[in-house]
Residue, then its C-alpha position, 0 to 999 in steps of 0.5 A: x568525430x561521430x563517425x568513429x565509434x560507427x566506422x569501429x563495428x564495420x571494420x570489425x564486420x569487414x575483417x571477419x567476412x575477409x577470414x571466412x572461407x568459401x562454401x565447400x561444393x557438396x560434390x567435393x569431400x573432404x579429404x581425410x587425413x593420413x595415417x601417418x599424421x596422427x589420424x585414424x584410417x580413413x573411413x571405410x568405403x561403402x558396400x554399394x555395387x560400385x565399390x566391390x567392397x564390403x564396408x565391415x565398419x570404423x570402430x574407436x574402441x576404449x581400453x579393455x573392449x573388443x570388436x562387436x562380433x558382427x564385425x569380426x563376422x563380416x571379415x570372416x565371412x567375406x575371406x571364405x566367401x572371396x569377397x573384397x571388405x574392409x574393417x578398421x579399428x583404433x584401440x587404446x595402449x594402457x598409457x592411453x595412446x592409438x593404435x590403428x589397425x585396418x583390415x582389407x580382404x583380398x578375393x583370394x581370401x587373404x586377409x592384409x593387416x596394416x597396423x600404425x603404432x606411431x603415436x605408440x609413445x612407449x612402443x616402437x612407432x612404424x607402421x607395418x603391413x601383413x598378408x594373414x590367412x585364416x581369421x578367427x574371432x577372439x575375445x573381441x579381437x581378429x587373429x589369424x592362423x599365419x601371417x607373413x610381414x609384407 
């Protein structure tokens, strides 16, 4: 019967080591996930050669403040210069609940717009995508001179 109070902390040893999970290898990322599950969009590729593509940034705004006018810049920029970029934002509705916007300039300058509203609980939930020309900064937010739904 002495055995037992030591057989009692192995037992619990050897159930927790059961219940880890194996080391992730460094090579393999984790996957980021969907828009469509609730999460903001995946993060931005990065500038490097590689890619082609003009990482402008991930920016989880409060309510009541703008983009920083580098990243507004950086897409602005990349349309008149024909160069791929990528910008993405989350902003908060006056309930509180996200509203994930990502911005992927096209080499012909065009600008497409994917906005997720689905956690929007007061709004209409979708997610909708458009084809923009002409991006302007405005008072902390990216506006365009047309769009067009996709």
């Amino acid at each position: 019967m002495k055995l037992l109070p030591v057989l009692g902390p192995l037992l619990v040893l050897s159930a927790l080591s059961a219940c880890t999970l194996p080391a992730r290898p460094i090579d393999k990322p984790i996957a980021a996930p969907s828009p469509a599950a609730g999460s903001p969009p995946a993060p931005a590729p990065s500038g490097t050669p590689a890619s082609g593509v003009v990482d402008c940034g991930v920016h989880a705004l409060p309510q009541g403040k703008g983009l920083p006018e580098t990243a507004m810049r950086c897409v602005i920029d990349a349309a008149a210069g024909g160069r791929q970029a990528r910008l993405q934002e989350s902003r908060l509705t006056i309930e509180g609940d996200p509203i994930f916007t990502s911005y992927l300039v096209r080499t012909d300058g065009v600008v497409e717009v994917t906005r997720d509203t689905t956690k929007d609980r007061y709004g209409t939930p979708g997610i909708s995508t458009e084809t923009c020309t002409g991006p302007v900064a405005r008072n902390g937010m990216l506006t365009f001179t047309s769009c067009e739904p996709s």
